[in-house]
C-alpha positions as CSV (number, residue, x, y, z in Angstrom):
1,X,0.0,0.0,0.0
2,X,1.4,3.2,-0.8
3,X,1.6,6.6,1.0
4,X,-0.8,9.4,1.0
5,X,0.0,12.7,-1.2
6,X,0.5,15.4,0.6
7,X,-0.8,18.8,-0.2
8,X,2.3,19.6,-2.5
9,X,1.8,16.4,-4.4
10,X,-1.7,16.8,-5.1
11,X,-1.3,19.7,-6.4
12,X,1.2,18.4,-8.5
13,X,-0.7,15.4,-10.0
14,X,-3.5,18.0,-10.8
15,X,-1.2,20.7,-13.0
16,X,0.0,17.7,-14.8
17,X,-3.5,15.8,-15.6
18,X,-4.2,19.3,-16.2
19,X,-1.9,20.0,-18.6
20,X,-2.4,16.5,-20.3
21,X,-5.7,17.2,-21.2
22,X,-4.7,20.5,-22.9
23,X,-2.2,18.8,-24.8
24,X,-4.3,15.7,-25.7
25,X,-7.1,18.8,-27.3
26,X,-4.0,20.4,-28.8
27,X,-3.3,17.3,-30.2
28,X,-6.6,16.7,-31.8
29,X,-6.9,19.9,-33.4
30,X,-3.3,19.4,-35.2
31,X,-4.5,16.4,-36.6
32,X,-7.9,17.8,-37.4
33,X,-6.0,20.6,-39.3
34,X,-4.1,18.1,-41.5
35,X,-0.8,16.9,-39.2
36,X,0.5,13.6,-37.9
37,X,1.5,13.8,-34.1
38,X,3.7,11.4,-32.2
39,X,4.6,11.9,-29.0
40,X,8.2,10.5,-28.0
41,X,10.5,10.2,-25.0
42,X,13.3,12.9,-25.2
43,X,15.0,12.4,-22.0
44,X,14.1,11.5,-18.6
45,X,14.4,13.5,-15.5
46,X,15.7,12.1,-12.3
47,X,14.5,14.0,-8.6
48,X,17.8,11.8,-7.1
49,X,15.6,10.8,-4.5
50,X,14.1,7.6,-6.8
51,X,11.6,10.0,-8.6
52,X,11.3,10.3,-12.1
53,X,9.5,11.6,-15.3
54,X,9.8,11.0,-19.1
55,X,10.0,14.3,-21.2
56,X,8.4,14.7,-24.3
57,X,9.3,16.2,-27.9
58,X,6.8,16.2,-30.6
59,X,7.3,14.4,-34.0
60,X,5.0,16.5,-36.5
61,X,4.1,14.6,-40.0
62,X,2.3,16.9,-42.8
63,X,-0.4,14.9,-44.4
64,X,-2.8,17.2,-46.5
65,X,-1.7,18.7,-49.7
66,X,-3.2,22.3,-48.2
């Protein structure tokens, strides 16, 4: 079983789900206008205390003739 979150956590978890929704909308309306998107691992970051969370660059593929 794992811990609680505390307060700084939490608030944490929800920026990121936050932002995740954003991008998945941003991410429909690039394909909606014509692109490909692929979302891939850049680089990974480490907290040094056992924490860690993959980074993301954006692969962008043109596929209407507009």
């Amino acid at each position: 079983m794992s811990k609680p979150m505390n307060d700084v956590q939490e608030k944490s978890l929800r920026e990121v789900a936050d932002h995740l929704h954003r991008l998945n909308y941003a991410v429909i309306k690039a394909v909606e206008a014509g692109l490909s998107v692929e979302l891939m691992r850049a680089s990974r970051f480490h907290n040094e205390q056992g924490g860690w969370g993959d980074q993301l660059i954006p692969i962008i593929h043109h596929t209407s003739e507009d």
